[in-house]
DRENDO-583674 format. One line per field, with one value per residue (C-alpha): chain; x, y, z; residue in one letter. Coordinates in steps of 0.001 Angstrom, whole numbers. Example, Ala and Ser with C-alpha at 12.3 -4.5 7.8 and 13.67 -1.06 7.14 Angstrom:
2
kette <- [A,A]
px <- [12300,13670]
py <- [-4500,-1060]
pz <- [7800,7140]
rest <- [A,S]
END
This chain:
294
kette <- [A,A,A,A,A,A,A,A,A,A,A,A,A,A,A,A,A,A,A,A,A,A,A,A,A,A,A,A,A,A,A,A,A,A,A,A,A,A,A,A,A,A,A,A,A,A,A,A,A,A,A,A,A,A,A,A,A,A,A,A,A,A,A,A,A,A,A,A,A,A,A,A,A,A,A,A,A,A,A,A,A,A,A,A,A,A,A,A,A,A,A,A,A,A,A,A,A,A,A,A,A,A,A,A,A,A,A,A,A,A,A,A,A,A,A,A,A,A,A,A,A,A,A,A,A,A,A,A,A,A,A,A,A,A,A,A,A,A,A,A,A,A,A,A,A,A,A,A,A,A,A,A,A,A,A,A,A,A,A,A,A,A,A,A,A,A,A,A,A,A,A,A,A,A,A,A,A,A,A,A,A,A,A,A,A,A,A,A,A,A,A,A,A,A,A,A,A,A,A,A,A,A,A,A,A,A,A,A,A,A,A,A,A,A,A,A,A,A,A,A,A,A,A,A,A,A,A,A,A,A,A,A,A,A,A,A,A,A,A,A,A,A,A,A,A,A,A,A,A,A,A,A,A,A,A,A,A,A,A,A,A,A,A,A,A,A,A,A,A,A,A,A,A,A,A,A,A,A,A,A,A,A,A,A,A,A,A,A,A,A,A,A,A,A]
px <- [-103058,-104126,-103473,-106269,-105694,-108065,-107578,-107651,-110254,-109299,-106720,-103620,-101045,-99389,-95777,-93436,-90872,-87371,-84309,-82650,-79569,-80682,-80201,-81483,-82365,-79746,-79078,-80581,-79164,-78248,-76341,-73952,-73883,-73137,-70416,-68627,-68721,-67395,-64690,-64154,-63641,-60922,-58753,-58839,-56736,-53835,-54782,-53797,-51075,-49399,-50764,-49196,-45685,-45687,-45588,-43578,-45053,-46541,-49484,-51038,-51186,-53153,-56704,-57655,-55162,-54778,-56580,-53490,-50222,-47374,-43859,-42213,-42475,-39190,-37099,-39205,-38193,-34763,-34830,-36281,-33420,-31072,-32149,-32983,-31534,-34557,-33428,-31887,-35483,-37380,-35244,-35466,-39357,-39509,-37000,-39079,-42176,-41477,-40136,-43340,-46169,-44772,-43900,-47528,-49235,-47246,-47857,-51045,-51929,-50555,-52015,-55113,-55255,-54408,-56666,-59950,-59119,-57026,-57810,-54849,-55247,-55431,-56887,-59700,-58182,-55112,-56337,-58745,-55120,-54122,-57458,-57141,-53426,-55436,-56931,-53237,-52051,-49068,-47393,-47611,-45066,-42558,-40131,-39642,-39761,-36708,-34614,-34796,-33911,-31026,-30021,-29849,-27571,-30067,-30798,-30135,-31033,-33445,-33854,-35247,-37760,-38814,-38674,-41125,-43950,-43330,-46953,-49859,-52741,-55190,-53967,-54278,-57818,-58279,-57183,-58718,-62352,-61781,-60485,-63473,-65863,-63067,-62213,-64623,-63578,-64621,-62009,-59441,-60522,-60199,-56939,-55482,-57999,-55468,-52337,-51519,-49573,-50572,-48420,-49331,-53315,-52206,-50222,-52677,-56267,-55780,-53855,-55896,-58944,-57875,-56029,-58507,-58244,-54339,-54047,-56119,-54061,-50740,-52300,-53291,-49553,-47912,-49681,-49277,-45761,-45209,-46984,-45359,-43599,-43347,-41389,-38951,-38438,-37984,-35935,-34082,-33325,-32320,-29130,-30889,-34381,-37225,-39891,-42365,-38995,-37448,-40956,-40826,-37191,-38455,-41214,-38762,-37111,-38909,-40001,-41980,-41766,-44782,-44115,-40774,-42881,-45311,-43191,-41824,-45344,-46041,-42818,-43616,-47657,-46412,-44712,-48486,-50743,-48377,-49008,-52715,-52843,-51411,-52881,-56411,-56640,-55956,-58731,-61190,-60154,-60331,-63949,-64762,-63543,-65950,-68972,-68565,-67956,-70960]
py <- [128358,124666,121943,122541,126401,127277,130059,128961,130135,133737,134150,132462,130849,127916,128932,126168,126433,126747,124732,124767,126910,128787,132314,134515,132431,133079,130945,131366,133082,130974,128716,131769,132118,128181,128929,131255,129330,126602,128846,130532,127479,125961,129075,129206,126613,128698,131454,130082,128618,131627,134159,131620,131545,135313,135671,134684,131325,133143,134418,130886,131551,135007,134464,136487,135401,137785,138266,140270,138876,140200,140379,137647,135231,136086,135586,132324,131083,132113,129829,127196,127168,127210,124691,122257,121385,122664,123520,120153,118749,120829,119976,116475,116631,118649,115651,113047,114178,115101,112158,110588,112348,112368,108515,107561,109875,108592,104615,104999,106457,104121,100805,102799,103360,99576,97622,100334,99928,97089,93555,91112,87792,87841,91538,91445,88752,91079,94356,92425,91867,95440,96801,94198,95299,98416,96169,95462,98097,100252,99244,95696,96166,98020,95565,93462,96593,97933,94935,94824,98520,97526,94425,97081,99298,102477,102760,106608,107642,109089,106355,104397,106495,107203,103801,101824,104471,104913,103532,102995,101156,103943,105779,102437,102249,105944,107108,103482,104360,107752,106269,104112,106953,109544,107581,106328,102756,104633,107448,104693,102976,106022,106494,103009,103276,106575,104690,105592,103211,102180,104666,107420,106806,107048,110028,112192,110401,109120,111994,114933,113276,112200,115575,116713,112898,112800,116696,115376,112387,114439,116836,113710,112002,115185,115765,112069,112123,115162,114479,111410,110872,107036,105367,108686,108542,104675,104782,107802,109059,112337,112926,113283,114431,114990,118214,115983,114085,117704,119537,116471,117081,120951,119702,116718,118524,118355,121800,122207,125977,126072,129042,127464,124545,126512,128656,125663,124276,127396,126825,123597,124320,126906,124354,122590,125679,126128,123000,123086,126281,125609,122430,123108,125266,122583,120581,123080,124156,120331,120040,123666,122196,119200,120295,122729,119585,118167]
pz <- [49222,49529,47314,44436,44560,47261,49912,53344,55734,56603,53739,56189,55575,57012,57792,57935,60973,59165,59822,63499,62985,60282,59497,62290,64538,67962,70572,74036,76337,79111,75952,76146,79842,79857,77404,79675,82970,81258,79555,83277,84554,82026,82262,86324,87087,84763,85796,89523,88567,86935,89943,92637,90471,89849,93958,96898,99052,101592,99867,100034,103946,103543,104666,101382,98724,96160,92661,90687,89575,91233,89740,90694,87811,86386,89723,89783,86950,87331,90187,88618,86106,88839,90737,88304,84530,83193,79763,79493,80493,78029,75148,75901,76067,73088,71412,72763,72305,69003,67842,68953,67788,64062,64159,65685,63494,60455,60822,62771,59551,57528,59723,60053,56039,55847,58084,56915,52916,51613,51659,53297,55110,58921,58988,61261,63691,63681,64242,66976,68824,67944,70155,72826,73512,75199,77956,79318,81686,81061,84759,83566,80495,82374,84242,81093,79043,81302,80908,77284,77295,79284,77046,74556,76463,76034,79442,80430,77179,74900,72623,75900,75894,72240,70750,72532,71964,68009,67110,69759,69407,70633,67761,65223,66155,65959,62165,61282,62537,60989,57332,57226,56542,55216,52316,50006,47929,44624,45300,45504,42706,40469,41742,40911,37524,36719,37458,40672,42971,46358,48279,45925,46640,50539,50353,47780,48601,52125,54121,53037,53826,57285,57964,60814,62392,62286,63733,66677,66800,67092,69483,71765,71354,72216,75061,76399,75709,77283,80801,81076,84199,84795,82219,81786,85577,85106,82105,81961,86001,87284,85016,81900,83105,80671,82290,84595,86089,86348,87993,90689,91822,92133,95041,96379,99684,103175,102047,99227,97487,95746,93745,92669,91352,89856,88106,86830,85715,83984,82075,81417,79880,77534,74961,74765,74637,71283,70079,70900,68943,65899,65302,66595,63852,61950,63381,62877,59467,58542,59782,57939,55057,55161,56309,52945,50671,52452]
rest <- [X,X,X,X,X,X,X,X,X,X,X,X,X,X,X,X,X,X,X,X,X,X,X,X,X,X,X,X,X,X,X,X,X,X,X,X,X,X,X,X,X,X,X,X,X,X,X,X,X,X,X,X,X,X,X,X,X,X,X,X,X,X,X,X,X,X,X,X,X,X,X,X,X,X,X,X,X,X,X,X,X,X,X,X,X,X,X,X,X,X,X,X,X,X,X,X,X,X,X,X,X,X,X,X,X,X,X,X,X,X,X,X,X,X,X,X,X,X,X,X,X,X,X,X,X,X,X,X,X,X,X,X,X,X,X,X,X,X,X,X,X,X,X,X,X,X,X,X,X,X,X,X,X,X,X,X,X,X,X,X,X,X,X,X,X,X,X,X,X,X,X,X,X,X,X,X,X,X,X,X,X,X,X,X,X,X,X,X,X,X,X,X,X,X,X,X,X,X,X,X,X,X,X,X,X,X,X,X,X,X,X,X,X,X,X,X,X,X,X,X,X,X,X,X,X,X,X,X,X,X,X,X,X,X,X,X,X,X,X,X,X,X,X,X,X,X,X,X,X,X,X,X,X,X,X,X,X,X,X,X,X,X,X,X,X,X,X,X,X,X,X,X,X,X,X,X,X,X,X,X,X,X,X,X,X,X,X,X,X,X,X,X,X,X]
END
């Protein structure tokens, strides 16, 4: 029908195209063959590693390597264990990186929350100092960063290790560009309108909102804090290794077993497939949750 009531020439109607992602409407096909050689190609690289540490060295000399696991991993990692102090190392990582991801998450959270939604002199010039401590290169910080360590007498030890990356400004700038949107002024206001104190509006108002932003954040941390290599090296030596330190002293002879060190890697990944897990459905439940509130 038009406008004033009229049939259209030929009794048709105009059919208005509905909304992209609507109900019934499928994605191409190549989208899903996309999909999988991206997938394919994300899970290779394990795969490899796990086939090469489930077999002796000398398949990597075979002019077809092969496609099938062999049994090996366990004596592998056996090895690994006896070669190295590779529990040591992993619950050092697991202490360290630990320790890290819940203090960055807590007071990037709480700076974030801060410089997005309260009012203080000095913000913007000092979160401007907070962003531009990102141009200066880690290398740069860690001679001076050693000998205060040492003036501290920490040197060898965890502490060396765990206190210098407590907050970072990556993460500052992170849960503060996420607040800004997350949490509306009038929710606050309501809050402190009800009687609620500062630190009860960030705990009940902030957090939930930023939940997806902060499981990110932690799932970012832990994997930086677990790949490290430098500082731990640096700070910590071969007597009280963290896993990267450990994993190098596994390749450092003239002869480098490569299904000793890859046993060793795949020992090493498991810890942060967990952690990618459990808090990636975090992330995705967060971002469920708002596009349903939207």
């Amino acid at each position: 029908m038009s406008v004033f009531g009229l049939a259209r020439p030929g009794g048709a109607r105009r059919r208005r195209p509905g909304p992209v992602g609507a109900a019934g409407s499928r994605p191409a096909f190549w989208v899903y063959g996309l999909l999988t050689a991206f997938v394919l190609g994300s899970v290779f690289p394990f795969y490899w590693q796990f086939l090469v540490a489930s077999r002796d060295a000398s398949m990597l000399t075979e002019a077809v390597p092969p496609l099938l696991p062999g049994g090996n991993f366990l004596a592998n990692a056996a090895r690994v264990f006896d070669t190295v102090e590779f529990w040591k190392a992993l619950g050092n990582s697991v202490i360290v990186s630990g320790s890290v991801t819940v203090s960055t998450v807590l007071f990037s959270t709480l700076a974030g929350f801060a410089f997005a939604k309260l009012r203080f002199r000095g913000r913007t010039p000092l979160f401007v100092f907070v962003v531009a401590t990102l141009a200066v290169p880690t290398q740069l910080g860690i001679i001076p960063l050693y000998m205060a360590m040492s003036e501290l007498g920490w040197t060898n030890q965890l502490q060396a290790v765990i206190v210098p990356n407590l907050v970072t400004a990556i993460g500052v700038f992170w849960m503060r560009q996420y607040t800004v949107g997350a949490v509306p002024f009038e929710l606050i206001e309501a809050a402190r309108a009800d009687g609620c104190s500062m630190i009860r509006v960030f705990w009940h108002v902030c957090v939930p909102a930023v939940r997806p932003a902060a499981a990110f954040l932690a799932m970012f941390t832990f994997m930086t804090s677990w790949n490290d290599f430098l500082w731990p090296l640096v700070a910590l030596g071969a007597d009280n290794p963290t896993v990267q330190v450990a994993l190098e002293r596994l390749q450092s002879g003239h002869y480098v077993d490569y299904s000793l060190v890859l046993a060793g890697t795949t020992l090493a990944t498991i810890p942060i497939l967990v952690v990618f897990i459990v808090l990636g459905r975090q992330i995705v439940a967060g971002i469920m949750q708002g596009a349903v509130k939207g």
